[in-house]
N, CA, C and O atoms as CSV, one atom per row, in Angstrom:
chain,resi,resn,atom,element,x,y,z
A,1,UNK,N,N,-19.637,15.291,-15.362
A,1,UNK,CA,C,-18.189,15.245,-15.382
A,1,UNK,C,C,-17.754,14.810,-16.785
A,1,UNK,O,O,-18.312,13.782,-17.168
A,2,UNK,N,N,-16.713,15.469,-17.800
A,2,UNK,CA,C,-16.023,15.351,-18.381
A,2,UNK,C,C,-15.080,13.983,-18.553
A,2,UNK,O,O,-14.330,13.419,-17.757
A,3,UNK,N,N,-15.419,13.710,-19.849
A,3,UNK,CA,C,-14.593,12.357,-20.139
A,3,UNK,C,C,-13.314,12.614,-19.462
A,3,UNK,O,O,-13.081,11.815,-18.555
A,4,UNK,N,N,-12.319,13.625,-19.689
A,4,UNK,CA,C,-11.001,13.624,-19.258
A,4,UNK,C,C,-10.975,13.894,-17.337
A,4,UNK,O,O,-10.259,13.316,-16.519
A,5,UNK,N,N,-11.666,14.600,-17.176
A,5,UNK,CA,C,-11.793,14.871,-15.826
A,5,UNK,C,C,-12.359,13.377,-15.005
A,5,UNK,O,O,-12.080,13.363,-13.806
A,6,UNK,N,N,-13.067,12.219,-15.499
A,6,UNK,CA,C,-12.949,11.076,-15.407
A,6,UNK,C,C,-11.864,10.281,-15.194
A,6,UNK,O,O,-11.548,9.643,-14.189
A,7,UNK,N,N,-11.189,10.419,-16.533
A,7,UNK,CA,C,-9.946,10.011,-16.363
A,7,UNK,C,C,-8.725,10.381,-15.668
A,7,UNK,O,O,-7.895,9.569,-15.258
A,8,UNK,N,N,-8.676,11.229,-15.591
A,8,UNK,CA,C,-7.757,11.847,-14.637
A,8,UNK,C,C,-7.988,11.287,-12.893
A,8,UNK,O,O,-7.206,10.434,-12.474
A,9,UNK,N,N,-8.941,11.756,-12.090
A,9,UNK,CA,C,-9.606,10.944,-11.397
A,9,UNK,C,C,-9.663,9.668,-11.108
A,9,UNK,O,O,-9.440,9.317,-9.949
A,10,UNK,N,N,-9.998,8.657,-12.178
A,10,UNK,CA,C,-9.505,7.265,-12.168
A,10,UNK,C,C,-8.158,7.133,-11.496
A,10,UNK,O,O,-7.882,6.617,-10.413
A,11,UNK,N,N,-7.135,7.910,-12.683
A,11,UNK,CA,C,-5.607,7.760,-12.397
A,11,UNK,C,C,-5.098,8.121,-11.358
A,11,UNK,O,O,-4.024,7.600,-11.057
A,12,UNK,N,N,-5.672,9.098,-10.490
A,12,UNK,CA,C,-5.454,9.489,-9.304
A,12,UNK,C,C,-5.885,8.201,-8.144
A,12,UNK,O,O,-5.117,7.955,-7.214
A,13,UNK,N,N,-7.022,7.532,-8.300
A,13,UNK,CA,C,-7.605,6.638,-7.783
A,13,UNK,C,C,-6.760,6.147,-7.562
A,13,UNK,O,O,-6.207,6.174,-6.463
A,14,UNK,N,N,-6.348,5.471,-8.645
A,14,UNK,CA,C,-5.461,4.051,-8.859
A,14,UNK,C,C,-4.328,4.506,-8.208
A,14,UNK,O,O,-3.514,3.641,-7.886
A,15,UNK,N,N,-4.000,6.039,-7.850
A,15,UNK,CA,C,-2.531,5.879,-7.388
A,15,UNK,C,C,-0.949,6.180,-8.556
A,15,UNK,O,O,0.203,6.186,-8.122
A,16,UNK,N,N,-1.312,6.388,-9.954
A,16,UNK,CA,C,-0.702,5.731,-11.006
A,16,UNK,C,C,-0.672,7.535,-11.488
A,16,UNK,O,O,-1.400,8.470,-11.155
A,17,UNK,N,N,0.665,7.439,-12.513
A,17,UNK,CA,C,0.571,8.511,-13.412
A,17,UNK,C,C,-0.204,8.027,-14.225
A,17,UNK,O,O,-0.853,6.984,-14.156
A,18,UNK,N,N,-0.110,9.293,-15.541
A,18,UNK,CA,C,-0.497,9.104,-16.801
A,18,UNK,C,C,0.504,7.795,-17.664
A,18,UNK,O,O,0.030,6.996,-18.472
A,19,UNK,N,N,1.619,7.845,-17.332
A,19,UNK,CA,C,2.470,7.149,-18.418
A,19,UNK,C,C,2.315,5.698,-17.726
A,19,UNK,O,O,1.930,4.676,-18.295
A,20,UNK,N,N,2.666,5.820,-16.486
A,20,UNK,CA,C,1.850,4.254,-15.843
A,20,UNK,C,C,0.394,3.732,-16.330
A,20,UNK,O,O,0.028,2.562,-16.438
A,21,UNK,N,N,-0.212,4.714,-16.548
A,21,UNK,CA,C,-2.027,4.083,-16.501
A,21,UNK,C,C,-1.825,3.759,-18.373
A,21,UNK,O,O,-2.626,3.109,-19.045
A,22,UNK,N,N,-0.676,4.348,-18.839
A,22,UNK,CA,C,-0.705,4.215,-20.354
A,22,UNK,C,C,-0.352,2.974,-20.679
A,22,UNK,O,O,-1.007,2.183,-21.358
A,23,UNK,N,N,1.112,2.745,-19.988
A,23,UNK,CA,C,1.873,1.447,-20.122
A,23,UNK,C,C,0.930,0.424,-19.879
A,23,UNK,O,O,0.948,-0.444,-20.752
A,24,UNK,N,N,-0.036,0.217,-18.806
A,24,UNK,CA,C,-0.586,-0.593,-17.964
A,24,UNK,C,C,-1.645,-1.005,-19.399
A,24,UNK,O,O,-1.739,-2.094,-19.965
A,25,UNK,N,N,-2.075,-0.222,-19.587
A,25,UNK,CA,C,-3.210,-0.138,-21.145
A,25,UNK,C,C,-2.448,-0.668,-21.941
A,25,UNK,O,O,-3.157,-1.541,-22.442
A,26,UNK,N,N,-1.344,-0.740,-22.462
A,26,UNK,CA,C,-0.418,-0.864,-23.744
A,26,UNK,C,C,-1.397,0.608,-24.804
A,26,UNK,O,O,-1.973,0.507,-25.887
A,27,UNK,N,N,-1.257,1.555,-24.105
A,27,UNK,CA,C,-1.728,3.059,-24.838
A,27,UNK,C,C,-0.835,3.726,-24.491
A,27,UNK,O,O,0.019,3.607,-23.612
A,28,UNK,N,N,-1.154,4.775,-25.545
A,28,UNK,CA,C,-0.176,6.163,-25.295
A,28,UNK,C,C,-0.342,6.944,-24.408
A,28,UNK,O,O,-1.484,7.190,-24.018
A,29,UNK,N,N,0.689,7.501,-23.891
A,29,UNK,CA,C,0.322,8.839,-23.202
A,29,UNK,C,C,-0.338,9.939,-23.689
A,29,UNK,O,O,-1.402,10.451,-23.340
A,30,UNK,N,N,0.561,10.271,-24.669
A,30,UNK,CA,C,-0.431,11.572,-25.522
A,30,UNK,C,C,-1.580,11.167,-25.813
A,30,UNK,O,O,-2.297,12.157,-25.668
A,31,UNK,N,N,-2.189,10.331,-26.132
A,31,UNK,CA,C,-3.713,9.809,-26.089
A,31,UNK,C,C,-4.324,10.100,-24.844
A,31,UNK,O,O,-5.404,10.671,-24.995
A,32,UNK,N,N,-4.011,9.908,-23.709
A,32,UNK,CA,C,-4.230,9.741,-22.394
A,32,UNK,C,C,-4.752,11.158,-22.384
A,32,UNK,O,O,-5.928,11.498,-22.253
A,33,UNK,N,N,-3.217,12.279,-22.615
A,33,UNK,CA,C,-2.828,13.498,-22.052
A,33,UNK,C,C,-4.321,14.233,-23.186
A,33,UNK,O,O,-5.286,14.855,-22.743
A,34,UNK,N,N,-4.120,13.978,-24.298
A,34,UNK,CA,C,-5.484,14.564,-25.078
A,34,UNK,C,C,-6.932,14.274,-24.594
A,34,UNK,O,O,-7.916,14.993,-24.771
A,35,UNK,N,N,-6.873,13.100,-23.960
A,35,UNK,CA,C,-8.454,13.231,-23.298
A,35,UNK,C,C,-8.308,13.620,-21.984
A,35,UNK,O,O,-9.438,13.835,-21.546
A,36,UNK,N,N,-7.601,13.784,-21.272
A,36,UNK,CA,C,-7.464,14.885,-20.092
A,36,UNK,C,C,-7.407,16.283,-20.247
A,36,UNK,O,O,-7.290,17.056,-19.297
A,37,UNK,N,N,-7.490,16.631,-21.458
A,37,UNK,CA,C,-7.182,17.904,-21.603
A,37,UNK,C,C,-8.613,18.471,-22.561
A,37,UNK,O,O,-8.826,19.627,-22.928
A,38,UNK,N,N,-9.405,17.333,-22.789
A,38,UNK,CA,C,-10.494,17.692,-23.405
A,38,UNK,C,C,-10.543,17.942,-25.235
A,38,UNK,O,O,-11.195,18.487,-26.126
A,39,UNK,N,N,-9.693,17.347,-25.053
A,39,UNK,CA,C,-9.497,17.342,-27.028
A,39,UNK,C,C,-10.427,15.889,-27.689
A,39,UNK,O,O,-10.945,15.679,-28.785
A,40,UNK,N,N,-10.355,15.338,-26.830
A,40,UNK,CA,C,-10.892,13.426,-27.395
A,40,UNK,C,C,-11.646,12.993,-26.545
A,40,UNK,O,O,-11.411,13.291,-25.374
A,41,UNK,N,N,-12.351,12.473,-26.744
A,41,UNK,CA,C,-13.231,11.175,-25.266
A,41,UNK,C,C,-12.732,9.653,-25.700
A,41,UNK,O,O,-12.345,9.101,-26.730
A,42,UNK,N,N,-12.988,9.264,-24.187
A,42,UNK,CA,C,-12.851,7.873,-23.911
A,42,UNK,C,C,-13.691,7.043,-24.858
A,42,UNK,O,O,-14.887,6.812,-24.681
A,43,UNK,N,N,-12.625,6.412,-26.359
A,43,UNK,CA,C,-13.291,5.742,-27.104
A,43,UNK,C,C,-13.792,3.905,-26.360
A,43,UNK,O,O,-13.311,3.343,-25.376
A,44,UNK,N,N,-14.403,3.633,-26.891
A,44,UNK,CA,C,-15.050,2.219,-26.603
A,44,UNK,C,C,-13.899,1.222,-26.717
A,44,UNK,O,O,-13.963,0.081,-26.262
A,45,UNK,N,N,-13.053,1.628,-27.228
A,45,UNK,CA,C,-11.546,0.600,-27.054
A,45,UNK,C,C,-11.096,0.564,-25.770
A,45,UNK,O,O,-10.836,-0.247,-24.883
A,46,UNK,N,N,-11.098,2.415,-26.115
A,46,UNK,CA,C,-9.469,2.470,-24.524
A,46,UNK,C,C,-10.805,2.348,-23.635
A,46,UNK,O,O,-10.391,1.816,-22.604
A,47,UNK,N,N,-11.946,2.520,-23.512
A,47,UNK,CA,C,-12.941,1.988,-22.350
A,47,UNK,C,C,-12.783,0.685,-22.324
A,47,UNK,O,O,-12.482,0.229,-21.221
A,48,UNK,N,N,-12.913,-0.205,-23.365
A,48,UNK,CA,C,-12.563,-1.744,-22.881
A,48,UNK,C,C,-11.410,-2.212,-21.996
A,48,UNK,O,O,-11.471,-2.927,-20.995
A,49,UNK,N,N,-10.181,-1.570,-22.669
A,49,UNK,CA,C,-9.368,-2.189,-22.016
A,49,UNK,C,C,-9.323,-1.085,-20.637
A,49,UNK,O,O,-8.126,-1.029,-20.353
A,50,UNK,N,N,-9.585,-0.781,-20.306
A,50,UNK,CA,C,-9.539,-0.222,-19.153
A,50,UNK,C,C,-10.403,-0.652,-18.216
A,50,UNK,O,O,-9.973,-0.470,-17.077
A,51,UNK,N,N,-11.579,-1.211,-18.282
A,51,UNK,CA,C,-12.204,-2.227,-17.832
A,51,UNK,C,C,-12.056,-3.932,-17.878
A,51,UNK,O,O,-12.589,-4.842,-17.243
A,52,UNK,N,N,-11.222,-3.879,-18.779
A,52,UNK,CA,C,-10.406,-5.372,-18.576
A,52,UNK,C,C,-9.047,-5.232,-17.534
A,52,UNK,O,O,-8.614,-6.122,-16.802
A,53,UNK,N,N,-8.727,-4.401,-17.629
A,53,UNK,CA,C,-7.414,-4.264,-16.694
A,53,UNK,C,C,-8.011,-3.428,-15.202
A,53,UNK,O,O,-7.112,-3.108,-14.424
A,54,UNK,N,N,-8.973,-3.189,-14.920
A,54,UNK,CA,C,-9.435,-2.658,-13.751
A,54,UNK,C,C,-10.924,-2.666,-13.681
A,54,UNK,O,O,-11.829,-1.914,-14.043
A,55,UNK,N,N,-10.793,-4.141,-12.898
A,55,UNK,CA,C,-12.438,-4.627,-13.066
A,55,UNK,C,C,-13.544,-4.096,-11.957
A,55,UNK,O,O,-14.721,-4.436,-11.834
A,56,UNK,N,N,-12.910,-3.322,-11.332
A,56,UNK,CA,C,-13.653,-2.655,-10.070
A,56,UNK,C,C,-14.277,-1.160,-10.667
A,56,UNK,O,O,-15.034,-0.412,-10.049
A,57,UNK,N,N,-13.846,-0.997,-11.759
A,57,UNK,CA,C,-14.284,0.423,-12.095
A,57,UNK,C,C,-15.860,0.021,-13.083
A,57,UNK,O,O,-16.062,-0.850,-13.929
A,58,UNK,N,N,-16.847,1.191,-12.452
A,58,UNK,CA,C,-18.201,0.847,-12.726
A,58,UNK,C,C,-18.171,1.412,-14.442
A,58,UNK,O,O,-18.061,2.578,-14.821
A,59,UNK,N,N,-18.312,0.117,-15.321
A,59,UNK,CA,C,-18.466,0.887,-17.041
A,59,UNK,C,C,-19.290,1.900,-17.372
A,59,UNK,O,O,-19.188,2.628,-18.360
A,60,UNK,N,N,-20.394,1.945,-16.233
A,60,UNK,CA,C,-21.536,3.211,-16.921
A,60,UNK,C,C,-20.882,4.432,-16.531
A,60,UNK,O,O,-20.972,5.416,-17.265
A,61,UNK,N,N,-20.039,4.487,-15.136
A,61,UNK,CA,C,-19.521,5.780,-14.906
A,61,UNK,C,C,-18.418,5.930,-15.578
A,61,UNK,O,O,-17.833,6.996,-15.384
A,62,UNK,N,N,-17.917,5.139,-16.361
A,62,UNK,CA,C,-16.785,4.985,-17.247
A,62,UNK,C,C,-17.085,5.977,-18.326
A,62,UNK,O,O,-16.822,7.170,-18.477
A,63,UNK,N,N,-17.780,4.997,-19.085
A,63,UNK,CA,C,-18.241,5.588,-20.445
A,63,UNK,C,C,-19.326,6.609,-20.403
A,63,UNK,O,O,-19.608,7.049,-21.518
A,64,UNK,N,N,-20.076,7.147,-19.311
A,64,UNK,CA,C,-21.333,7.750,-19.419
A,64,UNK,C,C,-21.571,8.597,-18.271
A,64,UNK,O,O,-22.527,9.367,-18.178
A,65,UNK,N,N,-20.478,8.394,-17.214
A,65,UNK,CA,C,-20.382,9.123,-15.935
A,65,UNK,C,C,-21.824,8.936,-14.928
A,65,UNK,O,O,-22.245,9.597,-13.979
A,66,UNK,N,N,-22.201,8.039,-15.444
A,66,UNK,CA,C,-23.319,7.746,-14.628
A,66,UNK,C,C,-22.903,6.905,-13.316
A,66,UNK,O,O,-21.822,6.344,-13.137
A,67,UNK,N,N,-23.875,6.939,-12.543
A,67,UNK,CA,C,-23.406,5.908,-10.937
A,67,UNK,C,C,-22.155,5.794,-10.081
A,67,UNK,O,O,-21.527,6.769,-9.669
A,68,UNK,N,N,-21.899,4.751,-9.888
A,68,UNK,CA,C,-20.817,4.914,-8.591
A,68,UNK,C,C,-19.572,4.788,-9.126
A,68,UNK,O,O,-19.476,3.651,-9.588
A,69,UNK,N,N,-18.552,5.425,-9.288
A,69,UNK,CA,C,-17.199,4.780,-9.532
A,69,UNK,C,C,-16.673,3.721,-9.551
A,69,UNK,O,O,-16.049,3.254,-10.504
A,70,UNK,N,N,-16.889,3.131,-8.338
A,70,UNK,CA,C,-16.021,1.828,-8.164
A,70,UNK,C,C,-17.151,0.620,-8.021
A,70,UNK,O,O,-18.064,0.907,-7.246
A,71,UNK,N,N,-17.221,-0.487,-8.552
A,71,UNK,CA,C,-17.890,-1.696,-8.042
A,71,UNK,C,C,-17.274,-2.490,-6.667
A,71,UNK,O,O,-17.922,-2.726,-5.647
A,72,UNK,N,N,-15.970,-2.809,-6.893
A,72,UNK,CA,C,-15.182,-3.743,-6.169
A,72,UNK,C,C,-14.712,-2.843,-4.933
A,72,UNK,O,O,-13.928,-2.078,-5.494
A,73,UNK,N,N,-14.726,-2.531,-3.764
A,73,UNK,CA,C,-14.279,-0.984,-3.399
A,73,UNK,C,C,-13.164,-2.118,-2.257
A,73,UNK,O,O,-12.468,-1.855,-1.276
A,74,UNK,N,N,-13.399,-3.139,-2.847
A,74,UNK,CA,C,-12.086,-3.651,-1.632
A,74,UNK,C,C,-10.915,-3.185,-2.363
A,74,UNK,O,O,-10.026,-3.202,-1.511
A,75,UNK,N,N,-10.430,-2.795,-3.417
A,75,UNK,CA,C,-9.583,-2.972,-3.841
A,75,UNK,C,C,-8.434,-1.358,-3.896
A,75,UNK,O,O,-7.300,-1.061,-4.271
A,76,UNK,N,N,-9.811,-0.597,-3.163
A,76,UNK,CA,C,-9.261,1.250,-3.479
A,76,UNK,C,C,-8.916,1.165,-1.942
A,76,UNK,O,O,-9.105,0.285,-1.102
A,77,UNK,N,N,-8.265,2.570,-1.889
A,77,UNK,CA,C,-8.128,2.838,-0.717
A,77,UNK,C,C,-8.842,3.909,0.070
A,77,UNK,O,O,-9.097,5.060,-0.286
A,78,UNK,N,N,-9.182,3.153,1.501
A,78,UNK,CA,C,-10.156,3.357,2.287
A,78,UNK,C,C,-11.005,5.233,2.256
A,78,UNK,O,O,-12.182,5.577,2.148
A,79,UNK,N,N,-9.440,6.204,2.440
A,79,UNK,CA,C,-9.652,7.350,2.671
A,79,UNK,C,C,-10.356,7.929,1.402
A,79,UNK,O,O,-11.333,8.677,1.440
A,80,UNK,N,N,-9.606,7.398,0.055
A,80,UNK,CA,C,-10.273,7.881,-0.987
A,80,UNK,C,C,-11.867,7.523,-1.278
A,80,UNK,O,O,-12.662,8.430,-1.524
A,81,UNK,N,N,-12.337,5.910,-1.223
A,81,UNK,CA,C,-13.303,5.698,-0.424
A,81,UNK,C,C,-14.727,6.679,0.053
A,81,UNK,O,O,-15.873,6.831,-0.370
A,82,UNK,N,N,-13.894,7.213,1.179
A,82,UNK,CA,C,-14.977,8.089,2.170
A,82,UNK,C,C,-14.994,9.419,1.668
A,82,UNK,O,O,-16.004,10.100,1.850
A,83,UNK,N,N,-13.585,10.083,0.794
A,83,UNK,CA,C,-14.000,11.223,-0.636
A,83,UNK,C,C,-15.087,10.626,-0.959
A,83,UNK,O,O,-16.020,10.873,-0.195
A,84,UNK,N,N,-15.394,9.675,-2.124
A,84,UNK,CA,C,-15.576,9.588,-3.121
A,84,UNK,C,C,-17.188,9.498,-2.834
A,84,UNK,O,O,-18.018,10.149,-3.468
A,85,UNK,N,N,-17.475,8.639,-1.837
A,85,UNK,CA,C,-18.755,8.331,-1.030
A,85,UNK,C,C,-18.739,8.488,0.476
A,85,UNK,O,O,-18.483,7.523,1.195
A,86,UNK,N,N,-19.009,9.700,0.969
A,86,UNK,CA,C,-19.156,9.841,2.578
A,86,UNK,C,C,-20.242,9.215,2.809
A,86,UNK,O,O,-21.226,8.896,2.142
A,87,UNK,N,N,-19.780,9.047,4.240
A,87,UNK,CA,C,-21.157,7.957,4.773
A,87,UNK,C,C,-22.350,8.810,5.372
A,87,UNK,O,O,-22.096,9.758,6.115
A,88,UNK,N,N,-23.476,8.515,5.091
A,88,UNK,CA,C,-24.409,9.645,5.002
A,88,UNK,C,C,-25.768,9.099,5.800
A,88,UNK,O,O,-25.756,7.875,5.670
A,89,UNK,N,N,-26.946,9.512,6.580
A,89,UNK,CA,C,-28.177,8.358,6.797
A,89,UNK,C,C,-28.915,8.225,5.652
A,89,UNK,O,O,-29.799,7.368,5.677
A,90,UNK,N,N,-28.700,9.141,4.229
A,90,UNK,CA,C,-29.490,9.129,2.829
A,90,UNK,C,C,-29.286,7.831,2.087
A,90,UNK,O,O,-28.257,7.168,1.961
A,91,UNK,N,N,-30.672,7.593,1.562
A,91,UNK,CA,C,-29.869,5.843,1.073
A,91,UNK,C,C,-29.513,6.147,0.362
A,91,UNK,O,O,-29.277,5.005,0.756
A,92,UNK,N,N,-28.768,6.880,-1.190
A,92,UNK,CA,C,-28.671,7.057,-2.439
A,92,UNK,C,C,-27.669,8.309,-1.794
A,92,UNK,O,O,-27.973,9.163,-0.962
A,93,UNK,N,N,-26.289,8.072,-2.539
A,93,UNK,CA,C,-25.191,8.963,-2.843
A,93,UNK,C,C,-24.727,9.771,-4.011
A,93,UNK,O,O,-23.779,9.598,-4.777
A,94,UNK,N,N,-25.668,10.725,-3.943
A,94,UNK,CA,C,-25.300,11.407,-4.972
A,94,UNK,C,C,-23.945,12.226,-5.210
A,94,UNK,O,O,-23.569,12.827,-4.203
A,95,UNK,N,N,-23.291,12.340,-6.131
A,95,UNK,CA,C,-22.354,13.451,-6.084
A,95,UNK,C,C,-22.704,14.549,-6.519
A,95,UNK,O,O,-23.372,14.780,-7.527
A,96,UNK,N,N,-22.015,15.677,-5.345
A,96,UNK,CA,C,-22.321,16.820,-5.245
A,96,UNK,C,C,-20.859,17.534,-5.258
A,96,UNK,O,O,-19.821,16.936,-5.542
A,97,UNK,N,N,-20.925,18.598,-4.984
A,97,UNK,CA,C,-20.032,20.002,-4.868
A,97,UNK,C,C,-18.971,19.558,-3.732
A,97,UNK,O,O,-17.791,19.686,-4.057
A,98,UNK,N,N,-19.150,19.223,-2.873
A,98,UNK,CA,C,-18.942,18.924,-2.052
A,98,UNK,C,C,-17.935,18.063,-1.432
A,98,UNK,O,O,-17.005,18.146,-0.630
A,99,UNK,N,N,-18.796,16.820,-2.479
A,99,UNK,CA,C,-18.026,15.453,-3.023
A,99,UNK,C,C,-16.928,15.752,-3.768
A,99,UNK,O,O,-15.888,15.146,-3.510
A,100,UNK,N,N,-16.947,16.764,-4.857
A,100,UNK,CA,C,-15.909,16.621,-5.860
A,100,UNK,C,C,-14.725,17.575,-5.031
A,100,UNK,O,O,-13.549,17.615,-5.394
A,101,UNK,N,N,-15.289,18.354,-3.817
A,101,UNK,CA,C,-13.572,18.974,-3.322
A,101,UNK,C,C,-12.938,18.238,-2.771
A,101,UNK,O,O,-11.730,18.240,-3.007
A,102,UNK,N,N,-13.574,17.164,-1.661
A,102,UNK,CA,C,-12.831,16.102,-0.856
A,102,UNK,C,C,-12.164,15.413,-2.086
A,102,UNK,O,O,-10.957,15.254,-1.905
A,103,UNK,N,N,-12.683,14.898,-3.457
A,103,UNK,CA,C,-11.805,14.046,-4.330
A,103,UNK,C,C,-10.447,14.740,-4.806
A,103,UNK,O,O,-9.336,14.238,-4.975
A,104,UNK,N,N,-10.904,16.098,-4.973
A,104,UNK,CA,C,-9.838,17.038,-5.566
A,104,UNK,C,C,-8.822,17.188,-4.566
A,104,UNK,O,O,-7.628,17.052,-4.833
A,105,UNK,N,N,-9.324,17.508,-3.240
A,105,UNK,CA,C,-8.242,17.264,-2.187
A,105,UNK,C,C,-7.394,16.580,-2.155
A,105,UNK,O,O,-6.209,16.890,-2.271
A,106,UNK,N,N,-8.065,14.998,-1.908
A,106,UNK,CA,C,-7.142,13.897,-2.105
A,106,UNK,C,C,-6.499,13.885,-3.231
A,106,UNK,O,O,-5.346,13.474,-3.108
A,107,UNK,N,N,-6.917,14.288,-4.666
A,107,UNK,CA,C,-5.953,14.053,-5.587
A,107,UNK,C,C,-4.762,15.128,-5.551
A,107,UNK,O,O,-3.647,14.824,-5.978
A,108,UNK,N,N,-4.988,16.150,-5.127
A,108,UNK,CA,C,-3.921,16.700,-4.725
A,108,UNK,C,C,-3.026,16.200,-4.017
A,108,UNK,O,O,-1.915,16.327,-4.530
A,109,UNK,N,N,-3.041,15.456,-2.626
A,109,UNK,CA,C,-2.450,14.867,-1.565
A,109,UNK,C,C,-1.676,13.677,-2.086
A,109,UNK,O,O,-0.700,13.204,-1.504
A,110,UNK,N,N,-2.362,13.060,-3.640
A,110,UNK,CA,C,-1.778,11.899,-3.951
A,110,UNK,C,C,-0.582,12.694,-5.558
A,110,UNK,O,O,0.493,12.200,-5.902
A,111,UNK,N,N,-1.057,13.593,-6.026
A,111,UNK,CA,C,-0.100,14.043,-6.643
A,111,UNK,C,C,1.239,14.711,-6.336
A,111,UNK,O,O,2.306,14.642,-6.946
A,112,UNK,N,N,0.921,15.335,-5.295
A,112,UNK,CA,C,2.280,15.706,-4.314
A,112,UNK,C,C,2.617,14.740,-3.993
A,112,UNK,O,O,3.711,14.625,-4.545
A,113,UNK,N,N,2.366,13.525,-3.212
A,113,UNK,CA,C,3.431,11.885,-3.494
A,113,UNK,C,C,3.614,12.005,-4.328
A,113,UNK,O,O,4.758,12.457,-4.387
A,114,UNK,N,N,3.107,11.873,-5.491
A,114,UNK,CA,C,3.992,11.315,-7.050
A,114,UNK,C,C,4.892,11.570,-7.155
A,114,UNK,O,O,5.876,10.852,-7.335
A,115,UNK,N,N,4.756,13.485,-7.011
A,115,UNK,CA,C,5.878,14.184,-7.700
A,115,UNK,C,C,7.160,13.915,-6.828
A,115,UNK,O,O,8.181,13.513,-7.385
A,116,UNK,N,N,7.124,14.145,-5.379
A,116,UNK,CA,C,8.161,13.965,-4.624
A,116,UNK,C,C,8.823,12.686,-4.986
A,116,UNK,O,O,10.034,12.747,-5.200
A,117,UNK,N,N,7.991,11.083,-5.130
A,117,UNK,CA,C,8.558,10.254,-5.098
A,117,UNK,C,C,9.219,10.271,-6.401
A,117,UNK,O,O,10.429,10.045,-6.406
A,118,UNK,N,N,8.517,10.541,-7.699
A,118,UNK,CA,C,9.599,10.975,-8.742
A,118,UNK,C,C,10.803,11.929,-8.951
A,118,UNK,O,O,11.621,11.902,-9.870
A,119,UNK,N,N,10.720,12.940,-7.695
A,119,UNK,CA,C,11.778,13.648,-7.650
A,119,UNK,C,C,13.043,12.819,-6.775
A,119,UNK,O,O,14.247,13.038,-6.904
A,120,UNK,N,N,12.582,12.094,-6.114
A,120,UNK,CA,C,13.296,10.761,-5.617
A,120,UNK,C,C,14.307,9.775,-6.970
A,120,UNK,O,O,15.490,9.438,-6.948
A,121,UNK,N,N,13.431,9.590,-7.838
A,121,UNK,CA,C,13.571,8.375,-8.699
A,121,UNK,C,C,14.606,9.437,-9.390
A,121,UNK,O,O,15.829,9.293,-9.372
A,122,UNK,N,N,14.163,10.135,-9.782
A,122,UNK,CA,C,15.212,11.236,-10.919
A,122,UNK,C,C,16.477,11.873,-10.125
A,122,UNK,O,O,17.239,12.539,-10.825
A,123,UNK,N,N,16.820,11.739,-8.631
A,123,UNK,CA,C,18.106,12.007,-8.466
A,123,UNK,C,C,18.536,10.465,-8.104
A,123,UNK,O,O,19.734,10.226,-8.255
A,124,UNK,N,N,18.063,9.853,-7.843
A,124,UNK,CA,C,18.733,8.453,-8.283
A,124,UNK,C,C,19.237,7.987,-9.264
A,124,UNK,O,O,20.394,7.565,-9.262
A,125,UNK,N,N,18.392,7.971,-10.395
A,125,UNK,CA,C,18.831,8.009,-11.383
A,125,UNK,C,C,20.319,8.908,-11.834
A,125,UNK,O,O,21.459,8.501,-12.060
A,126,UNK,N,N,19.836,10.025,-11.843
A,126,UNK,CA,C,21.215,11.177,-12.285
A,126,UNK,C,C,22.481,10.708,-11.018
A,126,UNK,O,O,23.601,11.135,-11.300
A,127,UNK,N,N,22.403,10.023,-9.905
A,127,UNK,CA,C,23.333,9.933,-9.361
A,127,UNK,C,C,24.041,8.467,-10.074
A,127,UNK,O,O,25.248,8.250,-10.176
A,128,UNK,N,N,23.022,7.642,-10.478
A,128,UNK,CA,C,23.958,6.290,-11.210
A,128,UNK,C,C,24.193,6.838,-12.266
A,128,UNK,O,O,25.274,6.416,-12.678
A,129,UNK,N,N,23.704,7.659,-13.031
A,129,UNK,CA,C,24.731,8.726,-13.788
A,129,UNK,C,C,25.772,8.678,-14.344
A,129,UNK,O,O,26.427,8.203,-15.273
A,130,UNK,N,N,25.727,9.696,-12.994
A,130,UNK,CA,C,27.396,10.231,-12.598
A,130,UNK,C,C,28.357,8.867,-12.582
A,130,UNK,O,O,29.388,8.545,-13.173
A,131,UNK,N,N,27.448,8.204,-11.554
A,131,UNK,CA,C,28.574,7.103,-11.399
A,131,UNK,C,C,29.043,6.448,-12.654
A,131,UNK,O,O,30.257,6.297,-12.784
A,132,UNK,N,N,28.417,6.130,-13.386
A,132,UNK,CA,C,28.616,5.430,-14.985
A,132,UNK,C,C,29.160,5.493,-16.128
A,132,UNK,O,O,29.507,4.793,-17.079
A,133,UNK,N,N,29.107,7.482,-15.417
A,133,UNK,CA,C,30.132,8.323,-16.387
A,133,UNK,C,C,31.531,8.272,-15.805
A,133,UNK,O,O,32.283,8.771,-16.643
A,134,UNK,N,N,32.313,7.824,-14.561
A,134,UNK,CA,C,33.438,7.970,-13.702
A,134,UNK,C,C,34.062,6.662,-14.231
A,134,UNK,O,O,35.143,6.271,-13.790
């Protein structure tokens, strides 16, 4: 897996846009949006602080995509969870093909929230607006 396809993923995890997971960093978006898009990788900075601000995320699969995503898994939510690692009788969870549609699923399921709830926030907004302009 791809540094940006990592990241992206993460951000889906977390629940968070890009400009949230930026703010949250004190980073840019367009930084963000360039290693999601495969122009840059996750330098050893924005890997630090991204592991200082989200201590459940495993650094080797961070920086190296190796092992499990999450260390702390109390802290994700459950369904994403059983994406990310189905429960299996194999002792060792590898990710497979398989694995990555249930994640893609869910990140779909969690990006359609976003957008709706931002399509929420943005006629709110334009309605105090109006009002502000009256």
């Amino acid at each position: 897996m791809k540094d940006g396809d990592r990241l992206k993923l993460l951000i889906s995890l977390l629940r968070t846009s890009v400009p949230l997971f930026a703010k949250s960093l004190d980073y840019s978006s367009d930084s963000l949006y360039n290693i999601i898009k495969g122009r840059y990788r996750i330098s050893p900075k924005l890997a630090d602080k991204i592991l200082e601000e989200y201590p459940e995320i495993n650094p080797e699969w961070l920086k190296e995509g190796r092992g499990k995503m999450i260390i702390d898994e109390s802290k994700v939510d459950p369904l994403l969870l059983e994406a990310l690692y189905p429960k299996t009788d194999e002792p060792s969870l590898d990710y497979n093909k398989s694995t990555e549609i249930e994640i893609l699923k869910k990140e779909r399921e969690l990006l359609v929230k976003t957008i709706e709830e931002q399509k929420e926030e943005i006629r709110f907004l334009r309605d105090m607006l109006k009002q502000a302009k009256k």
